[in-house]
MMTF fields as JSON, N, C-alpha, C and O atoms, coordinates in Angstrom:
{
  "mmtfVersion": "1.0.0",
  "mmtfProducer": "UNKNOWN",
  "numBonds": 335,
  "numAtoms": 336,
  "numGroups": 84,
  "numChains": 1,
  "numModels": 1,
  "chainsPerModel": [1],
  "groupsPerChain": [84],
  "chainIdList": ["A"],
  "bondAtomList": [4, 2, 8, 6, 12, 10, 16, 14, 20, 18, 24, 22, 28, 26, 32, 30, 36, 34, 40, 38, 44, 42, 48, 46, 52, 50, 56, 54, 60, 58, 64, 62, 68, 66, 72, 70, 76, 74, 80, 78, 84, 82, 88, 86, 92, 90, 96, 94, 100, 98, 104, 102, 108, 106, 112, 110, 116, 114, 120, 118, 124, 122, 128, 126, 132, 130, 136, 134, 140, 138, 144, 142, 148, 146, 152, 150, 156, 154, 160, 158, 164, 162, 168, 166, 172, 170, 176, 174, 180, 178, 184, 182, 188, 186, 192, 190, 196, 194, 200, 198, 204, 202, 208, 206, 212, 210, 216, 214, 220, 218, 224, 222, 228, 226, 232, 230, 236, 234, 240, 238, 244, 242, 248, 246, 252, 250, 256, 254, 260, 258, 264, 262, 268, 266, 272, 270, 276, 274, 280, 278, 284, 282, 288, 286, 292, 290, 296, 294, 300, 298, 304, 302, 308, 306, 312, 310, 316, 314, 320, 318, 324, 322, 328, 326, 332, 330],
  "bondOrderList": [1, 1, 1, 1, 1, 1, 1, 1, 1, 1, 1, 1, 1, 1, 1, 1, 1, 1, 1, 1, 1, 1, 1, 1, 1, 1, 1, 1, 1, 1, 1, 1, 1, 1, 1, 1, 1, 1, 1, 1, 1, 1, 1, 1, 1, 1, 1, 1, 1, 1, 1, 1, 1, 1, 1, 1, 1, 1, 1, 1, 1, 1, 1, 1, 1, 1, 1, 1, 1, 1, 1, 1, 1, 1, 1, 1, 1, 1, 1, 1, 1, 1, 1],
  "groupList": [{"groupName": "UNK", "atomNameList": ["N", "CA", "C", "O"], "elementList": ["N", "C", "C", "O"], "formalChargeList": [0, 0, 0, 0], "bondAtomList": [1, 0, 2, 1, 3, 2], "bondOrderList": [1, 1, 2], "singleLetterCode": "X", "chemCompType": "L-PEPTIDE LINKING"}],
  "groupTypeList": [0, 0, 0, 0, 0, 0, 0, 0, 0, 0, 0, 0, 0, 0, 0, 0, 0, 0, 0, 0, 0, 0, 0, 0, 0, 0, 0, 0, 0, 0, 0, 0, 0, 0, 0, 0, 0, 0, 0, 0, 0, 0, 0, 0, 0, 0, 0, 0, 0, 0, 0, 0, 0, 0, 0, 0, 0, 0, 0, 0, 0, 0, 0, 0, 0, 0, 0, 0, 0, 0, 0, 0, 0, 0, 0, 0, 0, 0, 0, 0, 0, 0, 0, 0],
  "groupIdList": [1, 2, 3, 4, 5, 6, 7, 8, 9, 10, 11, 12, 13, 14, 15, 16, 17, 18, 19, 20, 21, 22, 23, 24, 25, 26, 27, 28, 29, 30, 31, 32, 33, 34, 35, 36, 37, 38, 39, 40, 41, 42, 43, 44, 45, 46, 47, 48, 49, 50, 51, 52, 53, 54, 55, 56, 57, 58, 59, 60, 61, 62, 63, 64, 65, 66, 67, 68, 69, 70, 71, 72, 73, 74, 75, 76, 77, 78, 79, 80, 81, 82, 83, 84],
  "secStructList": [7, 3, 3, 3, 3, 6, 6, 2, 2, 2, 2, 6, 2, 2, 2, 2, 2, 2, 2, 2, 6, 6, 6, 7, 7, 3, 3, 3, 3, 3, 6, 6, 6, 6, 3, 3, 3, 3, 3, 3, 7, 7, 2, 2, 2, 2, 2, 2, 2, 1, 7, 7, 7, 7, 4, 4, 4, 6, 6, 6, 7, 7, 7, 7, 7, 7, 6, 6, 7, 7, 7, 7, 2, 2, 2, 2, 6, 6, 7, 7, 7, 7, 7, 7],
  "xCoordList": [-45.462, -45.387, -45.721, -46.746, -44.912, -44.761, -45.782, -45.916, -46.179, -46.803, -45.923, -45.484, -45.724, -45.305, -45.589, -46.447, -45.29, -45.787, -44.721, -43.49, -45.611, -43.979, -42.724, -41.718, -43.124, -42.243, -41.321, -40.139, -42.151, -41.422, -39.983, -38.921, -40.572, -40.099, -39.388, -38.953, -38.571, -38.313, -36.974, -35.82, -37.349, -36.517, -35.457, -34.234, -36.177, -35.669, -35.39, -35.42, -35.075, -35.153, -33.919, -34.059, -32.667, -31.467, -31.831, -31.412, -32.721, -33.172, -33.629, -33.103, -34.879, -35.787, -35.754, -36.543, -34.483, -33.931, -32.952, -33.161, -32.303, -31.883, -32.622, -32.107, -33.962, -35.07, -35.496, -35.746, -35.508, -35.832, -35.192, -35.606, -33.711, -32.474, -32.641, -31.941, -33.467, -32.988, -34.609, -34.734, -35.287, -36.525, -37.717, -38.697, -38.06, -38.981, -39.93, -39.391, -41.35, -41.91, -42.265, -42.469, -42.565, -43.392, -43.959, -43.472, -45.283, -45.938, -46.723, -47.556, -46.233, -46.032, -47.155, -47.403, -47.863, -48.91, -48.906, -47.797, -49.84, -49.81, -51.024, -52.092, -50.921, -52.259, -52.545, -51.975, -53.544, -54.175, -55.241, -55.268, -55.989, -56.018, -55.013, -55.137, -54.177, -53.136, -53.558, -54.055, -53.44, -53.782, -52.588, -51.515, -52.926, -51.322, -51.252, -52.199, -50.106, -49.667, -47.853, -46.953, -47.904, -46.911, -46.276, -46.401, -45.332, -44.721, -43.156, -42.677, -42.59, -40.779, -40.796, -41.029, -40.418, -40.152, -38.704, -37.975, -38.319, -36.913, -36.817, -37.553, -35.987, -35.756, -35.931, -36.556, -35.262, -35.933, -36.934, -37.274, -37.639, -39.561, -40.1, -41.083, -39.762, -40.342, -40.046, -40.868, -38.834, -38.575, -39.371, -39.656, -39.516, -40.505, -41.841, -42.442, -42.439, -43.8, -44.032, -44.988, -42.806, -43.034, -43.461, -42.872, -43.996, -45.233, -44.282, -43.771, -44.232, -43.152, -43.755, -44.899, -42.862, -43.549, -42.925, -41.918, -43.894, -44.252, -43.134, -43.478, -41.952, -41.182, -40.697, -40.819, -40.114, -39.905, -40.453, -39.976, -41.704, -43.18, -44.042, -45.109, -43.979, -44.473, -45.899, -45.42, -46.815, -48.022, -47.596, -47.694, -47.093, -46.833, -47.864, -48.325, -48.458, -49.359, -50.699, -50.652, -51.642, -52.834, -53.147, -52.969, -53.905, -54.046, -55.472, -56.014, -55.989, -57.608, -58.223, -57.714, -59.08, -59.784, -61.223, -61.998, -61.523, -62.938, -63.53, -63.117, -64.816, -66.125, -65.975, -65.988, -65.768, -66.142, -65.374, -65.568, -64.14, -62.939, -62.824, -62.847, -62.674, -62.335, -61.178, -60.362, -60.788, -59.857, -59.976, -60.654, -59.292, -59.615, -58.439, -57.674, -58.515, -57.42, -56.185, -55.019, -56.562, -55.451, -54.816, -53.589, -55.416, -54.673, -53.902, -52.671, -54.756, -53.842, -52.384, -51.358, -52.187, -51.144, -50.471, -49.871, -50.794, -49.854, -50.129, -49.055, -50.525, -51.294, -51.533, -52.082, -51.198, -51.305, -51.649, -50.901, -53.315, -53.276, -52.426, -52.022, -51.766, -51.017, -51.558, -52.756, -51.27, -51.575, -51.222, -50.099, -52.641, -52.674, -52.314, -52.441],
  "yCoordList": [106.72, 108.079, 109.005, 108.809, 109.987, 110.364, 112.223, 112.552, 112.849, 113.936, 115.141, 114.813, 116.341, 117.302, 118.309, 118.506, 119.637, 121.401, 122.161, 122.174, 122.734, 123.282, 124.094, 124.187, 124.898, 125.589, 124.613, 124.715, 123.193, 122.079, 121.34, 120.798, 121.638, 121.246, 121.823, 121.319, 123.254, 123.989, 124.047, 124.123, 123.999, 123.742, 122.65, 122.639, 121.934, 120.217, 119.701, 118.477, 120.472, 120.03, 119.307, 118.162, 119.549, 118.444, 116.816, 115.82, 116.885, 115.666, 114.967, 113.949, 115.582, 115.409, 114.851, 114.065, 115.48, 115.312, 113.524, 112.48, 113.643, 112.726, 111.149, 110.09, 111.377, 110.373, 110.305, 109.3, 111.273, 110.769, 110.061, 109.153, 110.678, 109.483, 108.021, 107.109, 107.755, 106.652, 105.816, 104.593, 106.381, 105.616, 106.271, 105.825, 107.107, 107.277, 108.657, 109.584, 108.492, 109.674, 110.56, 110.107, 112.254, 112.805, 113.646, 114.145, 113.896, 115.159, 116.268, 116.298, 117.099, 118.512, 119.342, 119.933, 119.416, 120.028, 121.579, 121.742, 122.818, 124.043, 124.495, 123.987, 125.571, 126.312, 125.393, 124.303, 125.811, 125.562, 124.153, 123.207, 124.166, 122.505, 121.75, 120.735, 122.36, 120.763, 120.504, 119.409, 121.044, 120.96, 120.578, 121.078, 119.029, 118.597, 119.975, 120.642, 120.118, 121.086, 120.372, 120.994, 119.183, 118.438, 117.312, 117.052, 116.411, 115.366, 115.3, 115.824, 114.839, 114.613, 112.792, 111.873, 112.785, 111.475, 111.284, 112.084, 109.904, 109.996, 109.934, 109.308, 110.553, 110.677, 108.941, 108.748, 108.226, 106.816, 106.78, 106.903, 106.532, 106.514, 107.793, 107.548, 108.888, 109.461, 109.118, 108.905, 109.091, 108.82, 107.342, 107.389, 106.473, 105.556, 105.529, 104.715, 107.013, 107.328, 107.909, 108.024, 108.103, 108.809, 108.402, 107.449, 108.773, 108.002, 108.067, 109.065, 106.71, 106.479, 107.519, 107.973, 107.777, 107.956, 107.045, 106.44, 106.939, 105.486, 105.823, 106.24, 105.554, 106.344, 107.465, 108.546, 107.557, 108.61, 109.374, 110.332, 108.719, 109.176, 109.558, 109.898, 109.669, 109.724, 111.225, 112.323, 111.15, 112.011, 112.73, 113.957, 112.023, 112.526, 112.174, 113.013, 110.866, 110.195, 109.786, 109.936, 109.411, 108.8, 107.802, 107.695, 106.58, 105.175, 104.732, 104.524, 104.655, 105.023, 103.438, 102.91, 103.007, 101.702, 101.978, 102.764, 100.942, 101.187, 100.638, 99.776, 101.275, 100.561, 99.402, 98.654, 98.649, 97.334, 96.506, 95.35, 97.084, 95.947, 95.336, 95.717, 94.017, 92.899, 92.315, 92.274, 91.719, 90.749, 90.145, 90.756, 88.897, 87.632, 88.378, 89.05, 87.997, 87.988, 87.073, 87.37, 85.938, 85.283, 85.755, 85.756, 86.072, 87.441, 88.296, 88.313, 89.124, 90.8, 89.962, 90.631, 88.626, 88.15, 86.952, 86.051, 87.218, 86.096, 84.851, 84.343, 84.261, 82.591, 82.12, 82.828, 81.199, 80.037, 79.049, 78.834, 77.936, 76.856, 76.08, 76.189, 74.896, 73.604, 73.13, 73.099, 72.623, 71.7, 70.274, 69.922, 69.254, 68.207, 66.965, 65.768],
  "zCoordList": [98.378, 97.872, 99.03, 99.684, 99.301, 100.499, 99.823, 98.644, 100.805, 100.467, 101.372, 102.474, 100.925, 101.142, 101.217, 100.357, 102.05, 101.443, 100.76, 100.747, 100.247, 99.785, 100.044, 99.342, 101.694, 102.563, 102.62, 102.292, 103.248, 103.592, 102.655, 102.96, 101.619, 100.517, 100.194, 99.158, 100.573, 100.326, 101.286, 100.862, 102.584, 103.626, 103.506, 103.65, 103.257, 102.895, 101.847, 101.723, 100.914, 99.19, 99.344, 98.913, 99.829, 99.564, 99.924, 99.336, 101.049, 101.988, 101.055, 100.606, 100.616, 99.543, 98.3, 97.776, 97.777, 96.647, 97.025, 96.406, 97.767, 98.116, 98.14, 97.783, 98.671, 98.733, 97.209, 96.544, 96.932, 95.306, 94.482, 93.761, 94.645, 93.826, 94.596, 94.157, 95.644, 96.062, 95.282, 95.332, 94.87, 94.577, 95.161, 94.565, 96.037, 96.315, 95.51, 94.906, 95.689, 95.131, 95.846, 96.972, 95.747, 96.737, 95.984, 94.969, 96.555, 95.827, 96.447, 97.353, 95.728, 96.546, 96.406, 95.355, 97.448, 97.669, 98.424, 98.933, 98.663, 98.493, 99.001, 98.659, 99.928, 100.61, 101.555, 101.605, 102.453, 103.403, 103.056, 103.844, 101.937, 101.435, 100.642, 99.956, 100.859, 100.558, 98.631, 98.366, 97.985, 96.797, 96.441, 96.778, 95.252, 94.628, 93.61, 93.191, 93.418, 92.491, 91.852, 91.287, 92.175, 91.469, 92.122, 93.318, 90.973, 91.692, 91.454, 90.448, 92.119, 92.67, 92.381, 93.166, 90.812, 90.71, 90.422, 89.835, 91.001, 89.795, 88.056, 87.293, 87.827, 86.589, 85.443, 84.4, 86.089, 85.597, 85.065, 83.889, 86.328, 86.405, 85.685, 84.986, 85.685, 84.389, 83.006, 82.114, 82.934, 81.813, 80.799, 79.602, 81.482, 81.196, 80.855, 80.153, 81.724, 81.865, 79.998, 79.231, 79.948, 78.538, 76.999, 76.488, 76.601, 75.58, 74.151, 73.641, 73.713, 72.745, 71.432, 71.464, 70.393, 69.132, 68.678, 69.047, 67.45, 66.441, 65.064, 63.958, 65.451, 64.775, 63.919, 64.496, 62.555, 61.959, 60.934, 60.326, 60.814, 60.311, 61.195, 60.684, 62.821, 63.207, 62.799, 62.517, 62.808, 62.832, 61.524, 61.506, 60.335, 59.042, 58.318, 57.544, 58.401, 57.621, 58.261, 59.482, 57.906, 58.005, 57.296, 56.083, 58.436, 57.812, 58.242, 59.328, 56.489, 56.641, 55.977, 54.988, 56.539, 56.026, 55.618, 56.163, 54.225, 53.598, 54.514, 55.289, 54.428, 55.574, 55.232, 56.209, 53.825, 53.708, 53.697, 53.323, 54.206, 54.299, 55.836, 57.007, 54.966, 56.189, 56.482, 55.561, 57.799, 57.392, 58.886, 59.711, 59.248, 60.519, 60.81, 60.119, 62.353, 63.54, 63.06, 63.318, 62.341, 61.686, 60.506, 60.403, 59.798, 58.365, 59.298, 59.294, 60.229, 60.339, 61.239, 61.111, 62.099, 62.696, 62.141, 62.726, 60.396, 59.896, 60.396, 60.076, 60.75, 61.389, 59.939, 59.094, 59.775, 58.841, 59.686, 60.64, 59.439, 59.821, 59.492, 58.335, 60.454, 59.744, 59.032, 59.31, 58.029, 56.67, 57.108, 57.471, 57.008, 56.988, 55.724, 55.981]
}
């Protein structure tokens, strides 16, 4: 991941841009300390970064359990011992 300014970045954005379609990252930093103020990923790799929703209910409902309910690691994943 390569680091940048942003004049630089600015000058060079086709270059830049170019390195990005090919895979690489850079992030673009600003002022006299070099503060990130963002990143130049490919579109791929963001797109991946992106946090699924839990389908078409998503944040419609709530799923609430009694204090006193139990159940084994083998209930909640269906595991049946073999039968002898």
């Amino acid at each position: 991941m390569g680091s940048v300014q942003v004049a630089e970045a600015k000058a060079n954005f086709s270059a830049i841009l170019k390195d990005v379609r090919a895979g690489n990252e850079y992030i673009i930093t600003s002022g006299q300390r070099r503060e990130p103020v963002g990143v130049l990923v490919p579109y791929e790799a963001w797109k991946k970064r992106q946090p699924r929703i839990a389908g078409t209910l998503a944040d419609r409902g709530e799923l609430v359990f009694a204090d006193d309910w139990e159940m084994t690691d083998e209930e909640l994943c269906g595991y049946e011992p073999a039968r002898r």
